[in-house]
MIDOSE-1310 file (N, C-alpha, C; in nm, 2 decimals, decimal comma, always signed):
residues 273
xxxx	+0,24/+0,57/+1,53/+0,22/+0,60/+1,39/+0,29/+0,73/+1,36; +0,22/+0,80/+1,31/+0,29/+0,95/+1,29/+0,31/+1,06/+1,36; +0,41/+1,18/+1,34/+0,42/+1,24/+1,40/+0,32/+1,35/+1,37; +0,23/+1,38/+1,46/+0,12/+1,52/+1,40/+0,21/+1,65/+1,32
xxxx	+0,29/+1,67/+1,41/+0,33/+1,81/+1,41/+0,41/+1,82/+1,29; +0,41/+1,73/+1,21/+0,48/+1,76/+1,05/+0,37/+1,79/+1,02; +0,23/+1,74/+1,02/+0,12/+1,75/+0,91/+0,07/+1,90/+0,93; +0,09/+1,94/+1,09/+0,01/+2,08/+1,14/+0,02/+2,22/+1,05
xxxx	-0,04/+2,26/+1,05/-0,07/+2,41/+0,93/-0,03/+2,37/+0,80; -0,01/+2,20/+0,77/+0,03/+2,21/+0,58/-0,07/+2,19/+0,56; -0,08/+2,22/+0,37/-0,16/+2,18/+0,31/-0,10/+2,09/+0,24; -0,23/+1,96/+0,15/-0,25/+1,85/+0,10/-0,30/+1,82/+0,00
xxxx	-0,27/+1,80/-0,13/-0,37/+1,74/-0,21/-0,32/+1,63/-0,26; -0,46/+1,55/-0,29/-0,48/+1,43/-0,31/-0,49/+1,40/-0,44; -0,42/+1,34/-0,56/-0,47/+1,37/-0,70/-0,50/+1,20/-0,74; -0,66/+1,15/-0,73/-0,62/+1,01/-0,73/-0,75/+0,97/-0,61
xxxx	-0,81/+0,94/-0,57/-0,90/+0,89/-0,51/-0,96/+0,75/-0,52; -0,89/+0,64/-0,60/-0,93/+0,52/-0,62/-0,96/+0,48/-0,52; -0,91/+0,34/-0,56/-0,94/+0,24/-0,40/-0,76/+0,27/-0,27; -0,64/+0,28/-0,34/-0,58/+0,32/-0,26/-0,54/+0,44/-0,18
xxxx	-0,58/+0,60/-0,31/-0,57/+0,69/-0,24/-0,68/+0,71/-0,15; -0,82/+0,65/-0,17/-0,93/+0,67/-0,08/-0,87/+0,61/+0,04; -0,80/+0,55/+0,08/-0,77/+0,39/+0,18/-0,67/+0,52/+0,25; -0,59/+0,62/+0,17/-0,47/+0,68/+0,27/-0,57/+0,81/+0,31
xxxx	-0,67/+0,84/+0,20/-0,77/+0,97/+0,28/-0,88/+0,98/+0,40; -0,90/+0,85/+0,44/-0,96/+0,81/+0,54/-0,87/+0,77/+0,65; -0,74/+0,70/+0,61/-0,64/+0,72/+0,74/-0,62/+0,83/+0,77; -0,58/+0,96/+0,66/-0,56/+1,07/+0,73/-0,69/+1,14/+0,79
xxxx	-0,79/+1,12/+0,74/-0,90/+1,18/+0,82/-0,96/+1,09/+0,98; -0,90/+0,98/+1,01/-0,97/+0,91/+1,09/-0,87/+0,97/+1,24; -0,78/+1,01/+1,19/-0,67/+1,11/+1,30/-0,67/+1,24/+1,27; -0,73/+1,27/+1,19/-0,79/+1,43/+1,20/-0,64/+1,54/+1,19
xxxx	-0,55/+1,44/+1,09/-0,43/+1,52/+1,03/-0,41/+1,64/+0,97; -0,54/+1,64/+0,86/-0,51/+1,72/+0,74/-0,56/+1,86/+0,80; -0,53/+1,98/+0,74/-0,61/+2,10/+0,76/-0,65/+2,15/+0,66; -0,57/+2,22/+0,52/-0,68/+2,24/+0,43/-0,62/+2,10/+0,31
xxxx	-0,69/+2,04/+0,28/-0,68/+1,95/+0,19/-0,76/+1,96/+0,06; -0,68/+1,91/-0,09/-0,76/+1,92/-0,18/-0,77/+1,80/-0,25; -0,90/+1,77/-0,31/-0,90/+1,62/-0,36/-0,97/+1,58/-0,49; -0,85/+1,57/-0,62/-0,95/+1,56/-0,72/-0,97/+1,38/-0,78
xxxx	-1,04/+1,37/-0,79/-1,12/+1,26/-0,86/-1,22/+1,27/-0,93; -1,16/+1,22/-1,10/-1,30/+1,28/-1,19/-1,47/+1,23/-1,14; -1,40/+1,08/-1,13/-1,52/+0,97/-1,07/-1,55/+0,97/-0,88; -1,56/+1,08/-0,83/-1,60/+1,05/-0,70/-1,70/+0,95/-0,66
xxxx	-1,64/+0,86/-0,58/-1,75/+0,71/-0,52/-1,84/+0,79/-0,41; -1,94/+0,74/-0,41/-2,05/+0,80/-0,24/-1,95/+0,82/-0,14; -1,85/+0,78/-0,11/-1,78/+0,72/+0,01/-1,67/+0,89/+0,02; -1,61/+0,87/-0,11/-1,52/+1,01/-0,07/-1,64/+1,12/-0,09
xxxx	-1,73/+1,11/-0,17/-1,83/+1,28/-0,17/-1,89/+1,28/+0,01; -1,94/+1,18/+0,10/-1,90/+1,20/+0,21/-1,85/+1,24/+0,27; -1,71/+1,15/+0,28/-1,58/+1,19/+0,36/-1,53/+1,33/+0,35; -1,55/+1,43/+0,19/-1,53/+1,52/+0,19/-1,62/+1,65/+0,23
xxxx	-1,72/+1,63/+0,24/-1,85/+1,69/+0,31/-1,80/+1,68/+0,44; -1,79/+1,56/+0,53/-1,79/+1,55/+0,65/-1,66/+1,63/+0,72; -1,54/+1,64/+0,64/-1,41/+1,66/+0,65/-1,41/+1,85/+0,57; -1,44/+1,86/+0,48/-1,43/+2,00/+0,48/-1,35/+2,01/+0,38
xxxx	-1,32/+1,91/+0,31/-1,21/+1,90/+0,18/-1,25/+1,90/+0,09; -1,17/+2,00/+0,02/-1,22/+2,04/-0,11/-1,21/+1,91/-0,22; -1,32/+1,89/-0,28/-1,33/+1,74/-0,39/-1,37/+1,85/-0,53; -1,23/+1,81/-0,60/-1,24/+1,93/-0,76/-1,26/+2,06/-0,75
xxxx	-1,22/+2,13/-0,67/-1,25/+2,21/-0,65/-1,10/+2,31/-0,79; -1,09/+2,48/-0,73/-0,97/+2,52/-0,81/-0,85/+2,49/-0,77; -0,77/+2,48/-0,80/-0,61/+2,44/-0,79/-0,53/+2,57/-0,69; -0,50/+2,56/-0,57/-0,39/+2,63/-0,52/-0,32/+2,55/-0,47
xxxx	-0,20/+2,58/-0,51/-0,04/+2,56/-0,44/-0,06/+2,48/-0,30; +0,01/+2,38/-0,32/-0,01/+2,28/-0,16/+0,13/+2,26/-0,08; +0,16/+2,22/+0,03/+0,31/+2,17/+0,08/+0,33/+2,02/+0,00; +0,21/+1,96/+0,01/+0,26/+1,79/+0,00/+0,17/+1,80/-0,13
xxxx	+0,17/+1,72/-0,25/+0,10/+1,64/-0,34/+0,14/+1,50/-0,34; +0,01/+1,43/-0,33/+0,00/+1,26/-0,32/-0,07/+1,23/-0,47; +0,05/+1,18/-0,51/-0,03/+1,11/-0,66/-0,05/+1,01/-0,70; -0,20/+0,95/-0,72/-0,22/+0,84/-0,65/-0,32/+0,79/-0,78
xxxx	-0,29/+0,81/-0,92/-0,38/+0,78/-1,02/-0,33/+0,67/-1,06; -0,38/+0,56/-1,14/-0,31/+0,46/-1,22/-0,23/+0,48/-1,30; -0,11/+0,42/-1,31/-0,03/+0,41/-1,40/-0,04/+0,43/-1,51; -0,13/+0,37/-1,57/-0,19/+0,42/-1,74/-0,23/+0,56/-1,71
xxxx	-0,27/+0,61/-1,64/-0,34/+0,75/-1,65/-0,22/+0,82/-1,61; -0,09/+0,82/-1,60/-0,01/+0,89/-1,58/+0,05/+1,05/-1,64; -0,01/+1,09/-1,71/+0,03/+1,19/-1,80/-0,07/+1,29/-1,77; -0,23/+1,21/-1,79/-0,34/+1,33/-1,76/-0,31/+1,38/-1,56
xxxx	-0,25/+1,26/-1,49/-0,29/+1,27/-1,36/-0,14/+1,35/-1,27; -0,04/+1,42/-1,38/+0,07/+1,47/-1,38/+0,00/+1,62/-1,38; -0,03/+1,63/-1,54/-0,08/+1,73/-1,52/-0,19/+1,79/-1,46; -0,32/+1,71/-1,38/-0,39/+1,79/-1,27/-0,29/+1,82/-1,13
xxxx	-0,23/+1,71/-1,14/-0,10/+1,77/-0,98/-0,05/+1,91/-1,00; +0,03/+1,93/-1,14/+0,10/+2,06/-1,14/+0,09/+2,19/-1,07; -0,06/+2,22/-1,11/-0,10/+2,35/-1,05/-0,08/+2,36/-0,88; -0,08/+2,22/-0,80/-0,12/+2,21/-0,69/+0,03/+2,21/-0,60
xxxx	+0,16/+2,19/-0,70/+0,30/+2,19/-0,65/+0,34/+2,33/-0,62; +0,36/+2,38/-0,46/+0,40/+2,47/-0,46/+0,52/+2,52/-0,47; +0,62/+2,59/-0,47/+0,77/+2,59/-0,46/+0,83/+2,55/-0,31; +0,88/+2,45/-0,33/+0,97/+2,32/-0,26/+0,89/+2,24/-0,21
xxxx	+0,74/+2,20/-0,24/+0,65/+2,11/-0,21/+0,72/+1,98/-0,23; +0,66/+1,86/-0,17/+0,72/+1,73/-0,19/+0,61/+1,66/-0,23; +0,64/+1,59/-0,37/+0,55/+1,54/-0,45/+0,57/+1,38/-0,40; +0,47/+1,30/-0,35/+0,50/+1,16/-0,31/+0,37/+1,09/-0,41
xxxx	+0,45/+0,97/-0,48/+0,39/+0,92/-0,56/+0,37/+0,75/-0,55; +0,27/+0,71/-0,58/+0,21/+0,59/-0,51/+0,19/+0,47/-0,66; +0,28/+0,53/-0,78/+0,18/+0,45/-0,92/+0,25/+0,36/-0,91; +0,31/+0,26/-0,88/+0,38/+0,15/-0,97/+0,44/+0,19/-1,09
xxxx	+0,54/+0,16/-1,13/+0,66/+0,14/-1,20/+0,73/+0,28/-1,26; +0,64/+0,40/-1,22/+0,68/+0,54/-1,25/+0,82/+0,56/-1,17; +0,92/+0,59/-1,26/+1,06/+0,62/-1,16/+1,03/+0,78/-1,15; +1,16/+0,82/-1,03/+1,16/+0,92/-1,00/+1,16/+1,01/-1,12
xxxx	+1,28/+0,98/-1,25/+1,32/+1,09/-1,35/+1,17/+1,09/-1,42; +1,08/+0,98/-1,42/+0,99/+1,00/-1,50/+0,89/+1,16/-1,42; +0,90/+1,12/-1,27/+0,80/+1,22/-1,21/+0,86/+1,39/-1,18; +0,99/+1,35/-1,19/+1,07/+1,48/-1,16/+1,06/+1,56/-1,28
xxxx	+1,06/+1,46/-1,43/+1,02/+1,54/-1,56/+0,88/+1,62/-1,62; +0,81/+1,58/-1,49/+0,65/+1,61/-1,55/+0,63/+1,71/-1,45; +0,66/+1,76/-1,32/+0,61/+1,80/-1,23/+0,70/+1,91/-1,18; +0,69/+2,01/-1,13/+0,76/+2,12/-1,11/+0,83/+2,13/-0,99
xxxx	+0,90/+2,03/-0,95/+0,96/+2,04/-0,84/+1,06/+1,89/-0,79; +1,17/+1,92/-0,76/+1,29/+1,81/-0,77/+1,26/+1,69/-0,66; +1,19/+1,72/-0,53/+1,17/+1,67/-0,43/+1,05/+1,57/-0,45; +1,11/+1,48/-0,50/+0,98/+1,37/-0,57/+0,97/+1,24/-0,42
xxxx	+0,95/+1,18/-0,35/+0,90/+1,02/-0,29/+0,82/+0,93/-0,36; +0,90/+0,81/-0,42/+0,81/+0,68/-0,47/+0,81/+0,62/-0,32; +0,62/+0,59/-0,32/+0,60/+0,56/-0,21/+0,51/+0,41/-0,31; +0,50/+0,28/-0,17/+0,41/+0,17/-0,20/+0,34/+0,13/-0,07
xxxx	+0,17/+0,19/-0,12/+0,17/+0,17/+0,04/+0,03/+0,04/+0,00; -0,02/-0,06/+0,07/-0,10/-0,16/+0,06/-0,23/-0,10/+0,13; -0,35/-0,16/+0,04/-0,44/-0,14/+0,14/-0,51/-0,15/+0,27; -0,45/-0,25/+0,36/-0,49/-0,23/+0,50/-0,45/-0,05/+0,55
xxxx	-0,38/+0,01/+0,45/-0,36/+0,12/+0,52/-0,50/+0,22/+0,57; -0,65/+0,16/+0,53/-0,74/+0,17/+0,52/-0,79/+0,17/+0,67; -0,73/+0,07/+0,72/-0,77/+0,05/+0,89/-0,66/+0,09/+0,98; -0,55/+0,17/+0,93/-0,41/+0,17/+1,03/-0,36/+0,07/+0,97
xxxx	-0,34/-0,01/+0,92/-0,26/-0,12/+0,94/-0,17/-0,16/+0,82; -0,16/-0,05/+0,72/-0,10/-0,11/+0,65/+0,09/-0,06/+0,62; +0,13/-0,10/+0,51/+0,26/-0,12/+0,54/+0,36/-0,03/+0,43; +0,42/+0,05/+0,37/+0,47/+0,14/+0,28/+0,62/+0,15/+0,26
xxxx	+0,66/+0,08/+0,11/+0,78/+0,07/+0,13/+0,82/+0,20/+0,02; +0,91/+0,33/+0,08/+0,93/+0,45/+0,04/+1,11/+0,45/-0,01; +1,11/+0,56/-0,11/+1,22/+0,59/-0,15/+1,24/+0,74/-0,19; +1,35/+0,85/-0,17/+1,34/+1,00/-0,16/+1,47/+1,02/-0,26
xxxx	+1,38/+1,06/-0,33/+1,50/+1,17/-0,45/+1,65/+1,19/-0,41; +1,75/+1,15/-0,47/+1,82/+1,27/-0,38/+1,80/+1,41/-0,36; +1,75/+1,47/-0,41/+1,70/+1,65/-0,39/+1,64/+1,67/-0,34; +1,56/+1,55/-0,25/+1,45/+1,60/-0,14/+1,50/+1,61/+0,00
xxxx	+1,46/+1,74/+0,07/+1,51/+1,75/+0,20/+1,47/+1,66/+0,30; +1,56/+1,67/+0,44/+1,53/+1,63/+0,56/+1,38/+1,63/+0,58; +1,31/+1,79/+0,60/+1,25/+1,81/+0,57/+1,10/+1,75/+0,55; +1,15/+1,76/+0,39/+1,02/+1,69/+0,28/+1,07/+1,55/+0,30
xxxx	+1,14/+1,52/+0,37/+1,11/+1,37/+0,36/+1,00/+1,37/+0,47; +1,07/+1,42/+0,63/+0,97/+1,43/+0,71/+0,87/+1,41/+0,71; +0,80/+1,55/+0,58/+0,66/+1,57/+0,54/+0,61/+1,40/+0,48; +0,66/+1,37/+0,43/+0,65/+1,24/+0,32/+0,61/+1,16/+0,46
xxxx	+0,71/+1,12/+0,53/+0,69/+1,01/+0,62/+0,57/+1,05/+0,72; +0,55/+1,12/+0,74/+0,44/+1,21/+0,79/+0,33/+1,13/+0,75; +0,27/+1,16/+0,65/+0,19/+1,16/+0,56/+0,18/+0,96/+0,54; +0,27/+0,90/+0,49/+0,26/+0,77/+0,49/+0,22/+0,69/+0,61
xxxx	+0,34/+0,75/+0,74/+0,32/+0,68/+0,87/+0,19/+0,67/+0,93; +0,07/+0,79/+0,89/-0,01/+0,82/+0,93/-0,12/+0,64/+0,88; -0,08/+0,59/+0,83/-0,19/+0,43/+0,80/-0,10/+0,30/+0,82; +0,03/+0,35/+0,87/+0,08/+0,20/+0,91/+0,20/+0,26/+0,87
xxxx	+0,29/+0,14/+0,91/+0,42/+0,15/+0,89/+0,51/+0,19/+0,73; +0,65/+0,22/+0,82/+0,72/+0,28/+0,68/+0,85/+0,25/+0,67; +0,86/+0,19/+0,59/+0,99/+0,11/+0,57/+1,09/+0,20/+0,43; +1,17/+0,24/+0,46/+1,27/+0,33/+0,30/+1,39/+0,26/+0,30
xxxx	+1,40/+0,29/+0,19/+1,47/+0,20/+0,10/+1,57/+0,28/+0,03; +1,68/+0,24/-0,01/+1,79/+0,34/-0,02/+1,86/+0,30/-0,21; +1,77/+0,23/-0,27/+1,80/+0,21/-0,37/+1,65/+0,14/-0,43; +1,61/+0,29/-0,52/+1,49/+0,28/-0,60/+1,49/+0,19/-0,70
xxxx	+1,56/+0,07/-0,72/+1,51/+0,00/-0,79/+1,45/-0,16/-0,71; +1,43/-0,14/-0,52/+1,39/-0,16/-0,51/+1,25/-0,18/-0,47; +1,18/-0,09/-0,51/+1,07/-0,04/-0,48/+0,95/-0,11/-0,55; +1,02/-0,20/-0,71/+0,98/-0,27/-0,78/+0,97/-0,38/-0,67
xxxx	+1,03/-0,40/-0,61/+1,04/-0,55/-0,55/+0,93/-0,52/-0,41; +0,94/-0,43/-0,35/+0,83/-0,39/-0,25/+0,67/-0,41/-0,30; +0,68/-0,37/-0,42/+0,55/-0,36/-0,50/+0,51/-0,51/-0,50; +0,58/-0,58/-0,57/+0,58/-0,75/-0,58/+0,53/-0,79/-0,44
xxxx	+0,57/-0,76/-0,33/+0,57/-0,84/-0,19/+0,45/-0,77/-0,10; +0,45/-0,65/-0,06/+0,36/-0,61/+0,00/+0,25/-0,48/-0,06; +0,27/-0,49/-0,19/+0,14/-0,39/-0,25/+0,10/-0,49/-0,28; +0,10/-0,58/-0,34/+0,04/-0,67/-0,41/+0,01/-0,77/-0,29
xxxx	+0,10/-0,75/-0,17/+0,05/-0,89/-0,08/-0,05/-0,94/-0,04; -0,13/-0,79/+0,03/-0,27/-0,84/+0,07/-0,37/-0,96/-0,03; -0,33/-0,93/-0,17/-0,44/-1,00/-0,29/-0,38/-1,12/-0,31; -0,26/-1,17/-0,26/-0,18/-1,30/-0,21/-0,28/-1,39/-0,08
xxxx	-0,28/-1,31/+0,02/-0,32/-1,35/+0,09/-0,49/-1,37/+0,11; -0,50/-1,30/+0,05/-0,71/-1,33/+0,00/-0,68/-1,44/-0,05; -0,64/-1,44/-0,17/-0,63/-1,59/-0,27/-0,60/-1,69/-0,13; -0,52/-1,67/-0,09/-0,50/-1,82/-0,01/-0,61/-1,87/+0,07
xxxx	-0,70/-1,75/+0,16/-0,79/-1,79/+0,23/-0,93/-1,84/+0,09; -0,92/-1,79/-0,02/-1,01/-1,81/-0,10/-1,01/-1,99/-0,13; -0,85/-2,01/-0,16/-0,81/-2,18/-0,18/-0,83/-2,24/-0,05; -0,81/-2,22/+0,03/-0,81/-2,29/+0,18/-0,94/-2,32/+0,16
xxxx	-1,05/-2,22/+0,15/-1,21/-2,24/+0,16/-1,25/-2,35/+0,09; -1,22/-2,35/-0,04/-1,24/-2,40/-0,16/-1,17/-2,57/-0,16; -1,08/-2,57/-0,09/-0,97/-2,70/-0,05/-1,08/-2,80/+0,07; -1,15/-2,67/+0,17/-1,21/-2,74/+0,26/-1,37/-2,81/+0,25
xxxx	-1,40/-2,73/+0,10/-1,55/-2,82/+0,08/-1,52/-2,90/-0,01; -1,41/-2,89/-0,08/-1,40/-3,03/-0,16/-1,39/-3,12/-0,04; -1,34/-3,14/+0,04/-1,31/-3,22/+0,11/-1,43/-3,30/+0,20; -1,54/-3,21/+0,15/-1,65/-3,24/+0,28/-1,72/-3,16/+0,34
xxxx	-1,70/-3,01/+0,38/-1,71/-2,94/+0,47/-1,84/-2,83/+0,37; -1,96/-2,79/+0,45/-2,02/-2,74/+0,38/-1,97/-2,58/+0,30; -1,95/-2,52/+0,21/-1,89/-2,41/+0,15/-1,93/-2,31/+0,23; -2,00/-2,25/+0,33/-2,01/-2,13/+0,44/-1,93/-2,19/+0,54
xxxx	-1,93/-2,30/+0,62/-1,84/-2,29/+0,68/-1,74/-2,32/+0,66; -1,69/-2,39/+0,56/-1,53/-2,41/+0,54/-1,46/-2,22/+0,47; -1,58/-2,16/+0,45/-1,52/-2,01/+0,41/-1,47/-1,96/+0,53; -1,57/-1,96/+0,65/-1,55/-1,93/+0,79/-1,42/-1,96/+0,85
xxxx	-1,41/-2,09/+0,85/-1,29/-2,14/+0,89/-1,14/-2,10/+0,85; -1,17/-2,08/+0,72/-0,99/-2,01/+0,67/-1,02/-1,88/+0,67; -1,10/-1,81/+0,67/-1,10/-1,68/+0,69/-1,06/-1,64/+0,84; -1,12/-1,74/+0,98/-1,09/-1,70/+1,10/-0,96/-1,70/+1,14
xxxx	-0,88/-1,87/+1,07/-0,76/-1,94/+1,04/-0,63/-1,79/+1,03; -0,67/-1,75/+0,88/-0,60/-1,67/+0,84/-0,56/-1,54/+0,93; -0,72/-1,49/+0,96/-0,75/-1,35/+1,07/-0,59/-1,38/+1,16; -0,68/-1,51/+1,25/-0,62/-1,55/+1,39/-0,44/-1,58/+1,35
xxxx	-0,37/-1,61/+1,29/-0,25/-1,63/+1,24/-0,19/-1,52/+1,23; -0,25/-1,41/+1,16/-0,18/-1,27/+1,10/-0,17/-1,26/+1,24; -0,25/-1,20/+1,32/-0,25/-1,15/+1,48/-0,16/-1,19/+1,57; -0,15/-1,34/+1,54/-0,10/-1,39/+1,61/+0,05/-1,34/+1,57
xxxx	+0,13/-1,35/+1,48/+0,22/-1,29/+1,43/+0,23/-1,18/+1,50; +0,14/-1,05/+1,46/+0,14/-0,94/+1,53/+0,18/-0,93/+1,67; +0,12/-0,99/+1,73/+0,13/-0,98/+1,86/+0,29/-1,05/+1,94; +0,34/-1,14/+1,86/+0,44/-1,19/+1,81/+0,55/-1,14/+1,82
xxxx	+0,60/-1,04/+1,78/+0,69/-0,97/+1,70/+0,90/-1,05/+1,66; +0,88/-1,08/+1,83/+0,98/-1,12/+1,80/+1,02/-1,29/+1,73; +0,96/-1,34/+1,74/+0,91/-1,44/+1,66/+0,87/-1,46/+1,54; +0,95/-1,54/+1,48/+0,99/-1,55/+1,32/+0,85/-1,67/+1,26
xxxx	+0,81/-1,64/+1,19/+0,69/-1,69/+1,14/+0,78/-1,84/+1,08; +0,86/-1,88/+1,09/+0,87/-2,03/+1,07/+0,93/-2,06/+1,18; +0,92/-2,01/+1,30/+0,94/-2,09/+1,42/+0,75/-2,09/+1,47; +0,68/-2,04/+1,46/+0,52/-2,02/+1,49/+0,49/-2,15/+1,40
xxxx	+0,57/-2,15/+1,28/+0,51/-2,25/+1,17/+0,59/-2,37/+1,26; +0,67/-2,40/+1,30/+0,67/-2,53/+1,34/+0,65/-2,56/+1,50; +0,62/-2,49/+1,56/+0,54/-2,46/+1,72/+0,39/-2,55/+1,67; +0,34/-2,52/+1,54/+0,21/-2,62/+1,52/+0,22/-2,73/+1,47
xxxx	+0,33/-2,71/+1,41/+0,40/-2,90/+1,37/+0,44/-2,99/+1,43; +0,37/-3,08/+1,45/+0,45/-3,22/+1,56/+0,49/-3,32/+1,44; +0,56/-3,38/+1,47/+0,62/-3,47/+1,40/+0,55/-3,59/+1,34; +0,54/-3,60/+1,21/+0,45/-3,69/+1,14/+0,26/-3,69/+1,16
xxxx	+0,29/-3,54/+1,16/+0,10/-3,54/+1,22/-0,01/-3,48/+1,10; -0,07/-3,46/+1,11/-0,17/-3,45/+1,02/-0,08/-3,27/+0,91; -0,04/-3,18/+1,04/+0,05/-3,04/+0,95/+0,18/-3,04/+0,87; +0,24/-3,15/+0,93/+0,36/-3,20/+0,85/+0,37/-3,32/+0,76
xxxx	+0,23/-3,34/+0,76/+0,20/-3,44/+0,61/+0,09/-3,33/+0,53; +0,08/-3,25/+0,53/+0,05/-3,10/+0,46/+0,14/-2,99/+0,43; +0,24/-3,00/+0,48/+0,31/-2,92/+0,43/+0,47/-2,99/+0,37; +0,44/-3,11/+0,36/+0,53/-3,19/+0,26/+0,49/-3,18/+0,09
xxxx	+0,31/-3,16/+0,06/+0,32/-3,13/-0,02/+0,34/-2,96/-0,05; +0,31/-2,86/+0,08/+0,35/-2,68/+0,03/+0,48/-2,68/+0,04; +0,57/-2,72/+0,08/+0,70/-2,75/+0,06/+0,79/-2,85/-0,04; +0,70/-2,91/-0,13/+0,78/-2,97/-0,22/+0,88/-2,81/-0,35
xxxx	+0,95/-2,95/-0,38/+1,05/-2,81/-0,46/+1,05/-2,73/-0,54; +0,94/-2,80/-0,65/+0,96/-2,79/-0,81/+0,77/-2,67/-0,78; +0,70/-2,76/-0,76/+0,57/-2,68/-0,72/+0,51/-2,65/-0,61; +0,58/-2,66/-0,50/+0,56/-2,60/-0,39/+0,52/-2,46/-0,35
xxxx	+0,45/-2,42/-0,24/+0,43/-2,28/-0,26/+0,52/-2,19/-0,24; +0,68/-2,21/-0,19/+0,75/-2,10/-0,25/+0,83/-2,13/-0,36; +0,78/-2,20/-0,42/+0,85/-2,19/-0,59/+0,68/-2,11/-0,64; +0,65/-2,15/-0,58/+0,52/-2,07/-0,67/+0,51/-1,90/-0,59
xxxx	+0,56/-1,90/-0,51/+0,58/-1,76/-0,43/+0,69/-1,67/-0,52; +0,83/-1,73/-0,54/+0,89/-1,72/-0,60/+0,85/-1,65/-0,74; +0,77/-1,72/-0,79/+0,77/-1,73/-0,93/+0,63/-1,60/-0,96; +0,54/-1,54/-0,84/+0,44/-1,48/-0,82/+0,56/-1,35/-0,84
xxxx	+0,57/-1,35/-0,71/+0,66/-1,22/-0,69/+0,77/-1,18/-0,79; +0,83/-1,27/-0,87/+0,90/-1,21/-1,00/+0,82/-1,16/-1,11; +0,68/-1,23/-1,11/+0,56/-1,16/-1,24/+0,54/-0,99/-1,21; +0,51/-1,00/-1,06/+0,45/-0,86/-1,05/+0,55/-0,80/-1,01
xxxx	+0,71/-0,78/-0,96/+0,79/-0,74/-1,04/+0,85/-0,71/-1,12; +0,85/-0,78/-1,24/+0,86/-0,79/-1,40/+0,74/-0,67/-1,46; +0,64/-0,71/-1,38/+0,48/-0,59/-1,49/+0,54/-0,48/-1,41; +0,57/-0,41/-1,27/+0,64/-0,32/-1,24/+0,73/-0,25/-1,32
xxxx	+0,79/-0,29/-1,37/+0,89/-0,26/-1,45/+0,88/-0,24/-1,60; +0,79/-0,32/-1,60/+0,69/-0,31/-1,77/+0,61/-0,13/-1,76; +0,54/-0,13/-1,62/+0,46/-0,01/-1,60/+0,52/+0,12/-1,64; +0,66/+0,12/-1,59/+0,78/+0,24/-1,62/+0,77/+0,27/-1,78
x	+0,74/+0,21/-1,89/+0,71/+0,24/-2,00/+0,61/+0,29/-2,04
């Protein structure tokens, strides 16, 4: 995962506590990264007024100057959630930003310091496991990227990307993925009591289905997920008379994959307004 020794003696604040920046404040606390950390959220949930009791981090507290600011408020709240960051950007701090469709010039314009990171990180980052597709200013150092990657690598992987427009496209694929992949164990469930199967267990079943698949991948690595996909396919058997109709052309599920990932692409890009 991450390297400690970028995170050691910085400070951190958090501006943003939702469901995603909570999800990167409990990875950083479950490896015991942060040292002084600040964390504002107007609406603190039970979960972070804990975690910040148990952790020692300041939640609203006053504003001093930090190394890293993580801005992690909704996109519509972009303006108010600019300005609670400000006070917290110290001189050459690296501001890493997590909103969807905010470009760099938008965050470099509001915030006092050139060294901006659009970061997209998904919520398994919650358990370790999730996945962050990043992009660095040009004006941000070796350095502050370090710090950046630091800070992201700490909940899963980090993937950058060398041209921030596509960061929209990351957003489409893996911020949004995980709620791709619920939906599908939600239709699988739903596919399997129509069918017959009573609705607890047919939930059970694509929920394990699903679990056991991802892992399997995982564990996997070198192995391309459509060679795993046809390792279960025999010829004319019950998977490859199922996946004649997810593989048809016109409505199939990667025309409909296709046509997913260009929506929430497209509202990415709508967000930037």
């Amino acid at each position: 995962m991450t390297d400690a020794g970028e995170l050691r003696g910085k400070s951190v604040a958090l501006i943003g506590a939702g469901n995603m920046g909570l999800a990167l404040l409990e990875g950083w606390a479950a490896q015991d990264l942060l040292g002084a950390a600040s964390i504002v959220e107007p609406q603190p949930s039970p979960r972070l007024q804990e975690l910040c009791a148990a952790k020692g981090y300041a939640l609203n507290g006053a504003a001093a100057p930090c190394d890293a600011v993580v801005l992690a408020v909704k996109p519509q709240a972009f303006d108010a959630g600019a300005a609670a960051a400000s006070p917290f950007v110290a001189r050459g701090a690296i501001v890493v930003s997590i909103l969807a469709g905010k470009r760099i010039a938008d965050l470099a314009a509001r915030l006092p310091t050139q060294a901006v990171v659009r970061a997209m990180p998904n919520t398994p980052a919650a358990i370790g496991r999730g996945v962050t597709g990043a992009y660095a200013s040009a004006t941000t150092s070796a350095a502050q990227r370090a710090l950046a990657d630091a800070l992201l690598s700490a909940v899963g992987g980090v993937e950058w990307v060398d041209d921030e427009a596509l960061i929209d496209v990351v957003t489409a694929v893996s911020g949004s993925g995980p709620a791709y992949v619920f939906y599908f164990a939600e239709c699988l469930a739903a596919a399997g009591a129509e069918a017959g199967l009573p609705a607890a267990l047919a939930a059970r079943l694509a929920r394990a289905t699903v679990e056991g698949a991802g892992e399997l991948m995982r564990r996997q690595p070198e192995t391309g997920p459509d060679e795993l996909r046809r390792r279960v396919t025999s010829p004319g058997g019950t998977t490859a008379a199922a996946l004649e109709v997810l593989e048809a052309p016109e409505d199939g599920l990667a025309a409909l994959m296709r046509r997913a990932v260009a929506a929430a692409k497209r509202r990415a890009g709508e967000l930037s307004g």
